[in-house]
C-alpha positions as CSV (number, residue, x, y, z in Angstrom):
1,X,-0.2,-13.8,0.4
2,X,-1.6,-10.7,0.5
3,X,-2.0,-7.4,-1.8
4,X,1.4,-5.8,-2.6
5,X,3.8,-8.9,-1.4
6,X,2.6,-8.5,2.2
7,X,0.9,-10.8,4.7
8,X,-2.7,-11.5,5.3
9,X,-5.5,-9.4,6.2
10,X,-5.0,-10.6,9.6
11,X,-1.5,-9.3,10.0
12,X,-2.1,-5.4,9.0
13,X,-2.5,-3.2,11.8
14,X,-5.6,-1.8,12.7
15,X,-6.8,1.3,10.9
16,X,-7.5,4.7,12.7
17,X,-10.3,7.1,12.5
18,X,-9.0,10.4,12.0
19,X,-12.3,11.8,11.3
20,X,-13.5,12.7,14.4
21,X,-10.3,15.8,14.7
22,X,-8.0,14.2,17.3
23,X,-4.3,14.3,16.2
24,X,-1.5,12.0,17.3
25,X,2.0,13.8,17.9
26,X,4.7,12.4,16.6
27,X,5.5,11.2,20.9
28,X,2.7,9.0,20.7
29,X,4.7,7.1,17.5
30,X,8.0,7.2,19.3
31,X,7.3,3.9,21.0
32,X,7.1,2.2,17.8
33,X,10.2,3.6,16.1
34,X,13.7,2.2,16.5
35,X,15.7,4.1,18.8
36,X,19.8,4.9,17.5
37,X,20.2,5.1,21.4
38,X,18.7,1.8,22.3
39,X,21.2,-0.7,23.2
40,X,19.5,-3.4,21.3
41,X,20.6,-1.9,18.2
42,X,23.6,-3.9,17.0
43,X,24.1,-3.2,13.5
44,X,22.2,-0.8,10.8
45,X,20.1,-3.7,9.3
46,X,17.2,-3.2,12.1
47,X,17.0,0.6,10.8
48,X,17.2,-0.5,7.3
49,X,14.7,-3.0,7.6
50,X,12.6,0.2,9.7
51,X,13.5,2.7,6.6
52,X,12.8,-0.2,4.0
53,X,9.2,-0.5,6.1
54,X,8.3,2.7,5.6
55,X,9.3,2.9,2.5
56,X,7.0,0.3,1.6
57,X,3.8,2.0,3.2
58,X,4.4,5.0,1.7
59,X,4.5,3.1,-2.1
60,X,0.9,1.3,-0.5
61,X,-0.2,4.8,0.7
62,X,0.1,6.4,-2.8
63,X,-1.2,3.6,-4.7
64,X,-4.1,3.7,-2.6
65,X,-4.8,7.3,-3.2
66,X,-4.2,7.5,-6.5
67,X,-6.5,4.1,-7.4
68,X,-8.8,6.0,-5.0
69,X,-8.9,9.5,-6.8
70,X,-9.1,7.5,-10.9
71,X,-12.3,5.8,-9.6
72,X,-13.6,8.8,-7.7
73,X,-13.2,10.9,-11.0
74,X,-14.1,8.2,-13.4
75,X,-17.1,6.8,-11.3
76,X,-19.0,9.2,-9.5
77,X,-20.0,11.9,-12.2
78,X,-23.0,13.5,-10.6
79,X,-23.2,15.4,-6.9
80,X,-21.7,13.3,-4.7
81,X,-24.8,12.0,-1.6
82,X,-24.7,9.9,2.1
83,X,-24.6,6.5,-0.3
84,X,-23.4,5.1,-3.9
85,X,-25.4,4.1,-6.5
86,X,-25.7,0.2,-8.1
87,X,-23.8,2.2,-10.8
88,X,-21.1,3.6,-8.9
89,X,-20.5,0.8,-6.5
90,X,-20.0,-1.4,-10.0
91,X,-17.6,1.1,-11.5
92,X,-15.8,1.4,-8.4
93,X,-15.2,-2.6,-8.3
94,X,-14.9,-2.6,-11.9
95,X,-11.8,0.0,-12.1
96,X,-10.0,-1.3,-9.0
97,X,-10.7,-5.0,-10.4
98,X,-9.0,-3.7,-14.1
99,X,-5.7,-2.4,-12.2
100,X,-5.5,-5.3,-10.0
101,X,-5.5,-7.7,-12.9
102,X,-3.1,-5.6,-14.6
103,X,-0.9,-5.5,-11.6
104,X,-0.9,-8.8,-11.4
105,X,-0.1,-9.1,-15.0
106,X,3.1,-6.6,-15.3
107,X,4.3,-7.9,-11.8
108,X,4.2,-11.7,-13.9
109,X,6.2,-10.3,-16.9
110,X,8.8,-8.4,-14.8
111,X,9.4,-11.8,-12.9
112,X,9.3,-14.4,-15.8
113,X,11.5,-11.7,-17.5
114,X,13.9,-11.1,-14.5
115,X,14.2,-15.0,-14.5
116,X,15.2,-15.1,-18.4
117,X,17.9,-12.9,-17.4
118,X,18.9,-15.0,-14.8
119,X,19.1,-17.6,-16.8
120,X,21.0,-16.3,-19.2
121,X,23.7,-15.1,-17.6
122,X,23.0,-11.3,-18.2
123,X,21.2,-8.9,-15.5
């Protein structure tokens, strides 16, 4: 399984360069999204499942950049150059290593505590 309940590294979608200044209008996405006039939609579920998708990115995205900025700010203290330092690189691992573990962590006690509830009747 991979980070954040998804699949593997396999499964994600390939990443885009946005560096270089091209932009992609929202037509080029069209294809991708669910269309209300599509005959193929039979129910709501298929845009929930859409909505509950991109809901889920979004949670991903901000993690990401926030994890991103609290080792930027805690790691690299001096001009930032082309490359990283020994020092930085190790901070970097070291800070993203610290909130994985106690991601993993929390996300153990809300399920073992979710279960307790279960099984106690209560929820």
């Amino acid at each position: 399984m991979g980070w954040f309940g998804g699949g593997s590294r396999e499964e994600t979608p390939p990443s885009r360069d946005f560096s270089d200044g091209s932009t992609t209008s929202f037509e080029d996405l069209s294809s991708s999204a669910p269309s209300s006039s599509s005959s193929s939609m039979g129910s709501g579920s298929e845009l929930q499942d859409f909505s509950m998708a991109i809901q889920q990115q979004m949670i991903v995205q901000k993690v990401i950049s926030k994890l991103t900025d609290e080792a930027f700010h805690k790691c690299i203290t001096s001009k930032p150059s082309d490359s990283l330092s020994g020092s930085q690189v190790a901070c970097i691992h070291s800070t993203v290593n610290k909130w994985m573990d106690t991601n993993e962590f929390m996300m153990g006690r809300l399920a073992k505590k979710q279960q307790q509830q279960q099984q106690s009747g209560g929820y």
